[in-house]
N, C-alpha and C positions, 0 to 999 in steps of 0.2 A: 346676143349682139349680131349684128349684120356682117355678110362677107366685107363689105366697100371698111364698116367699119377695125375691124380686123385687121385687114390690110393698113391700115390709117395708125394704127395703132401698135402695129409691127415695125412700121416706117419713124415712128416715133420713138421705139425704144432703141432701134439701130442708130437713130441722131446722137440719143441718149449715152450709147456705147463710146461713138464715135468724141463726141463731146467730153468726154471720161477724159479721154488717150490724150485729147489736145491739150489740156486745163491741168491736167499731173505737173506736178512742183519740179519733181525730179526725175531729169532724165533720163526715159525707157528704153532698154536695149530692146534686140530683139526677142529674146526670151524673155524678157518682160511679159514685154505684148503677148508672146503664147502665152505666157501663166496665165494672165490677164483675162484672154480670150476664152482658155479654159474652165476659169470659174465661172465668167460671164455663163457659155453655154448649158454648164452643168446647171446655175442656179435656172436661169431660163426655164429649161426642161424640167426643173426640180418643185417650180412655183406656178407651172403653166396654170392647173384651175385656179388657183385663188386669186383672190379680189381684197383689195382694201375696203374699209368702211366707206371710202366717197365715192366706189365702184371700178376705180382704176385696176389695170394688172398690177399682182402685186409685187413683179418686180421692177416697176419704177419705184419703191423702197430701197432695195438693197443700190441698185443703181446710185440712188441721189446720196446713199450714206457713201458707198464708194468714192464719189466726188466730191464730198466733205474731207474726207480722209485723205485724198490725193491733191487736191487747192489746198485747201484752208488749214488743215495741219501737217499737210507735205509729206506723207509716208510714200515707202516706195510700193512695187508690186506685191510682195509678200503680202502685207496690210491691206493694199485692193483689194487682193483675190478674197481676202479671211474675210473684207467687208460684202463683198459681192453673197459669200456663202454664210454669213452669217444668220441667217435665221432658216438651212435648210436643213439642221439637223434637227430642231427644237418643231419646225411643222411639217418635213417632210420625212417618207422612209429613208433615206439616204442616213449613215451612223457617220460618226468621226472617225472611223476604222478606212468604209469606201473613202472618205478625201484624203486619208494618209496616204491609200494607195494611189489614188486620181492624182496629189498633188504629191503632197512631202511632209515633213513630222511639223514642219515649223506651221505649215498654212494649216495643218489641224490641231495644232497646240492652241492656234489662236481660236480657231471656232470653240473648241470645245471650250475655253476659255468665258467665252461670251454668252455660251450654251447656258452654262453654269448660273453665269449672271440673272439668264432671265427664266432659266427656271423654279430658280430664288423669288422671285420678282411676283410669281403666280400668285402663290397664296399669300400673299401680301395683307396684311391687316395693320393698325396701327400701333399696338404693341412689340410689332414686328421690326417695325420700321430700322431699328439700332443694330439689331441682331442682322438683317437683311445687307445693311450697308456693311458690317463688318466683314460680314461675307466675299461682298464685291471687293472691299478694299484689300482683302486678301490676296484676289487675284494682280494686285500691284508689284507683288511680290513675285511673283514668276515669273510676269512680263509687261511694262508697262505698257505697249502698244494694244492689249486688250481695254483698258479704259481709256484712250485714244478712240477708237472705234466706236467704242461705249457710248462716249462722247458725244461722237458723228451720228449715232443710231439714237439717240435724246433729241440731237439740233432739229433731225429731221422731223420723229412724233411730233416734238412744241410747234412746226411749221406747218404742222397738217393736222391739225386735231380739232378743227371746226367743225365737224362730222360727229361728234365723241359727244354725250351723254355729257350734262355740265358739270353732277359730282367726280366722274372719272375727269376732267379737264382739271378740276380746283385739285386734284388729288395729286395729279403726273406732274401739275407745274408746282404745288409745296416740295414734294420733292426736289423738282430741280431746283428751287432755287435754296433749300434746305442741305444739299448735298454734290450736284452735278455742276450749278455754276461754281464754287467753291473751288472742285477740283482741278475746272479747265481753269481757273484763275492762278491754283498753284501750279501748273505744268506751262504754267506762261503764255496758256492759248486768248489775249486777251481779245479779240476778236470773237472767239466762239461762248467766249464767259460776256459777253456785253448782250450777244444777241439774246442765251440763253434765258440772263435778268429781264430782260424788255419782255422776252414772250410767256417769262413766270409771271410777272407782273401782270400782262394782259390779262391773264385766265386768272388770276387769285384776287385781284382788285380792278375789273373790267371799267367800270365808270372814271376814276381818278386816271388811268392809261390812256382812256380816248379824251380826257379832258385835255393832259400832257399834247397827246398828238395834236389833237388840234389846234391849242396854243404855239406850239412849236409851228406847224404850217401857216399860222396867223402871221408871226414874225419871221419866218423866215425869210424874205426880201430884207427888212430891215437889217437881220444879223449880217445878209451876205453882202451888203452895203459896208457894215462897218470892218469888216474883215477885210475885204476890199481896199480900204480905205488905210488900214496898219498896212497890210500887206506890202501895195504900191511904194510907201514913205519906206519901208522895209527893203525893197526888190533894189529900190537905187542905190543903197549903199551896200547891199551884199556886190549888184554888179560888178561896183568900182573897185572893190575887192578883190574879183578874181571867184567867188566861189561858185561850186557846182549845185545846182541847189533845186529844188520843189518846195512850195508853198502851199498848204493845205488847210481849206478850213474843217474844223471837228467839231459838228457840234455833241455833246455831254449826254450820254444814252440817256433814254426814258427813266431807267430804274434809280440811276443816280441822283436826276433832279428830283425824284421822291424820295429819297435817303434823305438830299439834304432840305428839304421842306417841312418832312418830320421829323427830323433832328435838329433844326434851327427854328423852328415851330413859325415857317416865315409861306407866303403866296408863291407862285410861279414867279411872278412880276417879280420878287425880291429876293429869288437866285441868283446872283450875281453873276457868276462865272458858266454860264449856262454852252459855253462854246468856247472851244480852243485854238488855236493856228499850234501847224506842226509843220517845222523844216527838217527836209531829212534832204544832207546830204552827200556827196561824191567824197570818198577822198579813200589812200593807201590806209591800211591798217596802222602805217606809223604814224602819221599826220592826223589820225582818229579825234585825237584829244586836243591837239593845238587846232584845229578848226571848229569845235564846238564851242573852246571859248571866246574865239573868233567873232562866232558868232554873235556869243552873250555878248560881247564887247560893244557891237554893231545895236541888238534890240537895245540895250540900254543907253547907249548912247540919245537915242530916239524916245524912249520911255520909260518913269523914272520905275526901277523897281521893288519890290517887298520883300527885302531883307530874309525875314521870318520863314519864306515860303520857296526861299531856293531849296531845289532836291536836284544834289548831285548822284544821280544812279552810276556816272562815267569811270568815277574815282573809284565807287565802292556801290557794284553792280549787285543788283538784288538778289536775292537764293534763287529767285526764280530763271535768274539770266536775262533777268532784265537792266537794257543800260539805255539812259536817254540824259538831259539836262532840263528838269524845268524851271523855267523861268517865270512869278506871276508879276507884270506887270499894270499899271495902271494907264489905260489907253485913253483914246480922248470921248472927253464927255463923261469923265468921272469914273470911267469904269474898268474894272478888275479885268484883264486878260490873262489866262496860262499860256503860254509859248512854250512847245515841247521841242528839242531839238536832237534832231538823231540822225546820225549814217546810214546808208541803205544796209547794212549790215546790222546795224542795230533795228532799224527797222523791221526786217527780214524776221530776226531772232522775236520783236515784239509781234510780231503777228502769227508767227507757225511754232514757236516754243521751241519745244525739245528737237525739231524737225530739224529748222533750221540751226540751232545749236549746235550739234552734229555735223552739220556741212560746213562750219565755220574753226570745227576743233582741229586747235593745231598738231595734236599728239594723243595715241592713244590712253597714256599713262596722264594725263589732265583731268581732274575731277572734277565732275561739271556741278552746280549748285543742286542740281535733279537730284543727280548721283548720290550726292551728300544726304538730300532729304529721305532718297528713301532707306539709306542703311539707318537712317532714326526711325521711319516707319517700322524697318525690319525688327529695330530694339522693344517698341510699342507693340509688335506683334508676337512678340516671343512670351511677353507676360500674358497666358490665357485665363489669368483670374481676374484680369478687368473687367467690371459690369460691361454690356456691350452699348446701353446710353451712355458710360462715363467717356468709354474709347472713344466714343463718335463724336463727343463736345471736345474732346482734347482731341480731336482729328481735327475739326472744323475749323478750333483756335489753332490748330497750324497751319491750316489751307489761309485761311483770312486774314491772319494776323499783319500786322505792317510792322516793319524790320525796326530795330534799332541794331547800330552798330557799335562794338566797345570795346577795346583795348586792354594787352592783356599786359603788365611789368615790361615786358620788352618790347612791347610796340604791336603785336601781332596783332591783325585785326579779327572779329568774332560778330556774328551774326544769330541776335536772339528775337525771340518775340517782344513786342512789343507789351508791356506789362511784366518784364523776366526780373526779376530779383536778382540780386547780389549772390543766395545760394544757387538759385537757377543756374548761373555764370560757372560756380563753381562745379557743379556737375556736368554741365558743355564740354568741359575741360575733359575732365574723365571721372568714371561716377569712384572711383577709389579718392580721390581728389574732396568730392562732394563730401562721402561717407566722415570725413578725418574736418571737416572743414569747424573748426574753434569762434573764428572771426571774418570778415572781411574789411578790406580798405577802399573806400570809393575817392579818388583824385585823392587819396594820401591820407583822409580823413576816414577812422573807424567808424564803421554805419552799422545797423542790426542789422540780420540774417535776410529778413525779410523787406531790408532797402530796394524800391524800385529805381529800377538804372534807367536811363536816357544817354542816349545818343551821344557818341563822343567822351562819357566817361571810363576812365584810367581804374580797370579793377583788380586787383591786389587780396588773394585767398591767404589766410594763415590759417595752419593744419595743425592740428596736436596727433600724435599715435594712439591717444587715451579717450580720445573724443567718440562719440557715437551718438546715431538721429534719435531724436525724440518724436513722441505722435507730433506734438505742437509744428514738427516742420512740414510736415503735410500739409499747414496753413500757410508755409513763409514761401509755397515755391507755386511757379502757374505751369511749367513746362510738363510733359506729361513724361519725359526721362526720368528728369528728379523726383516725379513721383514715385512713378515704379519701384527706381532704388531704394528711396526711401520706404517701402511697403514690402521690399524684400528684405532688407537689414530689421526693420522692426518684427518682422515672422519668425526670421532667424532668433532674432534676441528673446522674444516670445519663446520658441522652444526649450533655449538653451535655460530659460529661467523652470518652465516647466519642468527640465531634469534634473535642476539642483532641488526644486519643491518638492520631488519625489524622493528622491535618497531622505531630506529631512523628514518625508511623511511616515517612511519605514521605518524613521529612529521614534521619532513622536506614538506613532503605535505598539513601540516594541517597550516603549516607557509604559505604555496604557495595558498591557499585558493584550494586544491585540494583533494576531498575525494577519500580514498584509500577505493580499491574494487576489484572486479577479473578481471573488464575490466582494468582499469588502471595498473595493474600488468603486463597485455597480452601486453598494450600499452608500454610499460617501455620497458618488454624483447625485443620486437621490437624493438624500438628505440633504445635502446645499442647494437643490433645485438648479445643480446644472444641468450639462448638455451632453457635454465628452470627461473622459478622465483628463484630458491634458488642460480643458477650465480649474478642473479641481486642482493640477498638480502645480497650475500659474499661478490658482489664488494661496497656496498655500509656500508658493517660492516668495510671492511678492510682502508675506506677511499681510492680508487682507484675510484667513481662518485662523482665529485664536486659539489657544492651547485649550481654553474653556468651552469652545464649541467642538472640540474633539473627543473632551472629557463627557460632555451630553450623547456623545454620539456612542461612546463607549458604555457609558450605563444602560442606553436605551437600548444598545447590544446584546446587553446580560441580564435584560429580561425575555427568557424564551420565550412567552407568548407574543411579545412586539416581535422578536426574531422570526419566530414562525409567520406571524401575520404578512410581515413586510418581505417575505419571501416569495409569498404566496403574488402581491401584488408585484415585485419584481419579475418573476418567470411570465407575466401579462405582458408587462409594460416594454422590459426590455430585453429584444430579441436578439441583437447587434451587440451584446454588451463587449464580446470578447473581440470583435471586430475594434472596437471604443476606445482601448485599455491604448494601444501607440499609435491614436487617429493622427496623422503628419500636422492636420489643419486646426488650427483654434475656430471654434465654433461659438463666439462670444457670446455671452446672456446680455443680451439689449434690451434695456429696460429704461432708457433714458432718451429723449427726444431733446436736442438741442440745434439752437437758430445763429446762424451769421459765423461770420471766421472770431465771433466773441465766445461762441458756446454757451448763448442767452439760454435763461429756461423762459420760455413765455407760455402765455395761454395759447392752444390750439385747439379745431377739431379735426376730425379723421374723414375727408371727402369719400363720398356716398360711391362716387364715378367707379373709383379703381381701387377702396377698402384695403389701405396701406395696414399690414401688420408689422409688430419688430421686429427689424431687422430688413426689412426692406429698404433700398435705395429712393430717398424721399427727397422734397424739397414741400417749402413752403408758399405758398401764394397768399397773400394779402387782401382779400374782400371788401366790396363798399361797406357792407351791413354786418355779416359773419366773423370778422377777425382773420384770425390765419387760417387756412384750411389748408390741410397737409396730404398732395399727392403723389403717386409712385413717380419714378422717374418714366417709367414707359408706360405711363399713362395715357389712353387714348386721347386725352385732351392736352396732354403737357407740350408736344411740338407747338401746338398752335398758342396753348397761354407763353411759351420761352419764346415766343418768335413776336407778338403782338402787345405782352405786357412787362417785359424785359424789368421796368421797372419795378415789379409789383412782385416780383421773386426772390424771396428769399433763401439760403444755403441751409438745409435741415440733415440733421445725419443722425439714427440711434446711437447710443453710448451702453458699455457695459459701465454701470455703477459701478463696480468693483475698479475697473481701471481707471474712471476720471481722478484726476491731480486735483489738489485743494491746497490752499495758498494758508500758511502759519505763519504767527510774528512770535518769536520767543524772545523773550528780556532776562540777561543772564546779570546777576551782580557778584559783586565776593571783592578777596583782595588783589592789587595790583603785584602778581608774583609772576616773575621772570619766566616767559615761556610759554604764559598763558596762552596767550594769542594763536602760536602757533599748535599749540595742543589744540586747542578747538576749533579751530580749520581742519587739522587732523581727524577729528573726531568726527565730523559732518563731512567733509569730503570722502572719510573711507567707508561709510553707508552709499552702498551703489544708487539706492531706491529715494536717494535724495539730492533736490537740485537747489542750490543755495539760491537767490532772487536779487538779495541785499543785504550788506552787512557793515553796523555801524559799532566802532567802539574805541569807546573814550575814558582816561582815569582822572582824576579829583585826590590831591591829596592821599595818593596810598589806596584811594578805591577804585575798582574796577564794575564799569557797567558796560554793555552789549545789548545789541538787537538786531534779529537776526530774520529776515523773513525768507522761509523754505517752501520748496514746491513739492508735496507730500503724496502717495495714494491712501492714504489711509492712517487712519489714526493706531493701531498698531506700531507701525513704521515710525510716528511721531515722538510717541513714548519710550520705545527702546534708545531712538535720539538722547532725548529728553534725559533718562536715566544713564545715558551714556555721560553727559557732559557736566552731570551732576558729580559722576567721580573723578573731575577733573580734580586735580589741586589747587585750593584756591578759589573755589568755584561756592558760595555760599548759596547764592537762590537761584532758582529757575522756574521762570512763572510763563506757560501760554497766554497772551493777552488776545480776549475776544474783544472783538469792535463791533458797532451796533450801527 
């Protein structure tokens, strides 16, 4: 480069500094400014050779993330300086140790913080993808103004990456709009999540984006006519009123009017609500709410409104802290308008998030909607036996999901995802709560387990002491809380079963003249073709290995040459065995592929791509020509088929045969004698390993008949029942009845 140019270019970054200072949200003391000054310089001198890919210095980067971070999501100095230094430990000699000492622990807690982020970020491949985000989302936990930053260091690449190779373009913006816009959507940055979407969209679907834009510029004289045109018939009766007020038109980002085109499967032309008018205005924190519906009073007055489509956020502000009133009206010439109505305080909080949030809180001891999500993040992140695609779909369904609100017996209001279940509800509460939960009541009325709530319903948990989860509720809940608990109480109840199989396994051998030990353990697992001893010790608590298959196992013992033999190939096979014997974790034999929240058995094949074995985290996708083809979950190709055929996805999961439930009808007859009844609820109730379904019965003259349908693991289990109720008194026949 030329001297003249240099100089030109020096003059340009100093504007650039200078432009920083002005444009900051929150007012800089003067120590501000020195910190400020001080990053500024250090990165300066820290970045002087390098260059971007469009040939710029490369600290008009850090610069522009700087002033993301300072406008648009309003942090203070701290945050500047961490944005200014962000990328000079990861490309220059400079460590996070020199800006602990250059600055202070907190401005290097955040670089090292971001460091982290992107040197995760390197070796990036698409198997990676879940594991990489879980990474980052980790660092939420320590400090959220590191994915703030984050944030601001995304907005900028998607703004500048015309220069970039086209598969790295398609690649940075699935990302964002797979993960980054998401987030700035849950931290309430809705500004920085709108631009995000528009500029994922450009780069992943370039033709339908320029088609959008330039339809949009086609009509826009038209829209700002009609806006105009409300506006005006609007502005005269707010006057007469008295209120403080701005009128604004918005039109409906790029990415949304393709949401709703292919989700409505409708043209441009017949997006209806393609732009919005937003009044935001004046008034004391007390007067907040009496002048928004002021307002409503005023638009409806004027035009007539859509019932269906009021969203009070005022009354009952989002987790995100977000609070507005919309209103969708029908304006003239037939057509749907949103009118958004908000305070400049509400305003504020909708446009900079958590930033603003904070300047508006009245005490420190107030727990903001943030605050709340992330001690659920922190619960989500305490469990690290979640696959890392499962954490990241139950992350996303928190970032994205839209609220419903529900009421708890006494009135309190509760804040779940949309799609939440009745048990979901119940664990919100507290997961001891969840664990005990027997029933629920929706508005007064008993509903199953797995009832989806809607907004404004009155929920009502009844708790037994004796009650505990079954796998089936793994099916009945979407929150990824009640997951978890649910997946820890059943691990628990897993063990505890293993220990009682075990004491019976030492009695059952010591009947068979066979002393229990560590070899005989290894030889067991063997022989059932399991995994660990604590499969064998489950299958033999749950009554799933018969006394008959102990008795085979014992003769083929007491032929020394099978003993010798199978010795022989034990000391090959198993090296770990003594390691085996109190492995903590069940290591299930999955031997069974099943489809849907039904647990269909269907045809399938095994996709070539990512060669899913058992026991892997799978799902199903649906083919024109092939049937279902079955791949990993962090399959190179699964982002793109879960994001593009949503439809065409189906829910797959291996099953240990041994523990799938199977549904029995038993028909009992005999005499009608005093007691009965209750003796055979007794009898089936006091078998742990059986869950009653339905139970009908009725006498005739002196005779008694019954039927009973049970939810069983195994036919073991069924027959000890069976013979159980046969000694009832009274009790003459007992017949399984198979259906065809």
């Amino acid at each position: 480069m030329t001297e003249i140019d240099i100089e030109k270019e020096n003059k340009a970054i100093a504007h650039e500094y200078k432009e920083l200072l002005r444009i900051s949200y929150q007012t800089l003391s003067p120590s501000d400014k020195k910190l400020i000054r001080k990053a500024f310089d250090v990165a300066v001198d820290a970045h002087k050779e390098q260059r971007r890919k469009s040939g710029e210095a490369y600290i008009f980067h850090p610069i522009a993330v700087a002033k993301i971070v300072a406008s648009e999501i309003g942090l203070g100095a701290t945050s500047i300086a961490a944005a200014l230094l962000h990328d000079v430990v990861e490309d220059t000699p400079i460590t996070v140790e020199d800006i602990e000492r250059l600055f202070n622990p907190k401005v290097a807690q955040l670089v090292e913080g971001l460091t982290k982020i992107s040197l995760v970020q390197k070796d990036l491949n698409a198997s990676m993808q879940a594991e990489n985000f879980r990474k980052m989302i980790l660092t939420l936990n320590d400090d959220v103004r590191v994915i703030l930053i984050k944030l601001a260091d995304r907005l900028h690449n998607m703004q500048t990456m015309d220069s970039m190779a086209e598969y790295k373009q398609t690649k940075i913006a699935s990302e964002t709009l797979y993960i980054y816009a998401p987030l700035a959507h849950r931290l309430g940055l809705y500004n920085i999540k709108t631009k995000l979407e528009d500029l994922g969209l450009k780069y992943t679907e370039p033709a339908i984006y320029n088609d959008i834009v330039s339809k949009i510029r086609e009509t826009k004289e038209e829209q700002d006519a009609y806006i105009k045109d409300i506006s005006d018939v609007l502005k005269k009766s707010l006057d007469n009123e008295g209120v403080d007020y701005i009128i604004k038109g918005r039109p409906k980002s790029i990415y949304s009017i393709r949401r709703k085109m292919r989700a409505q499967n409708v043209t441009f032309d017949e997006v209806y609500d393609k732009f919005a008018l937003r009044i935001v205005y004046k008034a004391d924190p007390h007067d907040e709410k009496f002048i928004a519906w002021k307002i409503y009073s005023i638009v409806t007055d004027h035009y007539r409104p859509s019932p269906s489509r009021l969203r009070d956020w005022i009354s009952s502000p989002k987790s995100t802290g977000y609070e507005a009133l919309h209103i969708t009206v029908m304006g003239p010439k037939g057509r749907w308008v949103e009118v958004q109505v908000r305070s400049e305080r509400m305003d504020e909080i909708a446009e900079k998030g958590y930033a603003a949030h904070y300047k508006y809180k009245n005490g420190a001891t107030e727990e903001s909607g943030l605050d709340t999500w992330l001690n659920l993040l922190r619960e989500a992140l305490e469990n690290p036996e979640t696959n890392a695609v499962d954490f990241v779909e139950d992350f996303k369904m928190n970032l994205y999901s839209k609220e419903i609100f529900v009421f708890t017996p006494k009135g309190e209001i509760k804040s779940l995802p949309k799609g939440a279940t009745s048990l979901d509800f119940a664990f919100s509460i507290h997961s001891e709560i969840g664990i005990k939960t027997r029933g629920t009541r929706v508005n007064g009325r008993l509903v199953p387990l797995n009832h989806e709530l809607k907004s404004g319903d009155q929920v009502e948990v009844i708790t037994s002491p004796n009650q505990k989860p079954t796998v089936n509720w793994l099916e009945y809940v979407t929150t990824s809380r009640a997951k978890n608990k649910i997946k820890n109480v059943l691990n628990e109840n897993t063990k505890k079963i293993a220990e009682e199989g075990k004491e019976l396994l030492v009695r059952k051998l010591k009947h068979l003249k066979v002393t229990f030990n560590e070899q005989v353990t290894n030889e067991l697992v063997n022989f059932f073709k399991l995994k660990t001893s604590l499969d064998l010790f489950y299958r033999v608590g749950i009554g799933a290995i018969e006394n008959q298959q102990l008795k085979d196992y014992a003769a083929q013992k007491s032929n020394s040459f099978i003993n010798f033999f199978k010795n022989k190939i034990k000391r090959n096979k198993d090296t770990t065995a003594a390691e085996d014997i109190h492995k903590p974790v069940i290591s299930s034999n999955y031997d069974m592929l099943v489809f849907g929240t039904e647990h269909d058995k269907l045809d399938y094949k095994l996709s070539q791509c990512c060669n899913p074995i058992p026991g892997d985290d799978v799902f199903g996708f649906v083919t024109i020509n092939e049937g279902i083809k079955v791949h990993k979950k962090d399959c190179p190709n699964a982002i793109g088929m879960q994001s593009n055929y949503a439809y065409r996805i189906m829910s797959a999961k291996w099953i240990d045969s041994s523990q799938e439930e199977f549904k029995a009808i038993i028909n009992i007859t005999g005499m009608d004698v005093l007691g009965l009844t209750n003796q055979l609820t007794r009898v089936i109730s006091n078998n742990m390993s059986v869950n009653i379904q339905s139970i009908s019965l009725s006498t005739d003259a002196g005779i008694f008949h019954g039927q009973i349908a049970v939810i069983v693991k195994n036919n073991t289990i069924l027959k000890k029942m069976i013979n159980a109720i046969k000694k009832i008194d009274g009790v003459d026949k007992v017949t399984r009845e198979y259906r065809t």
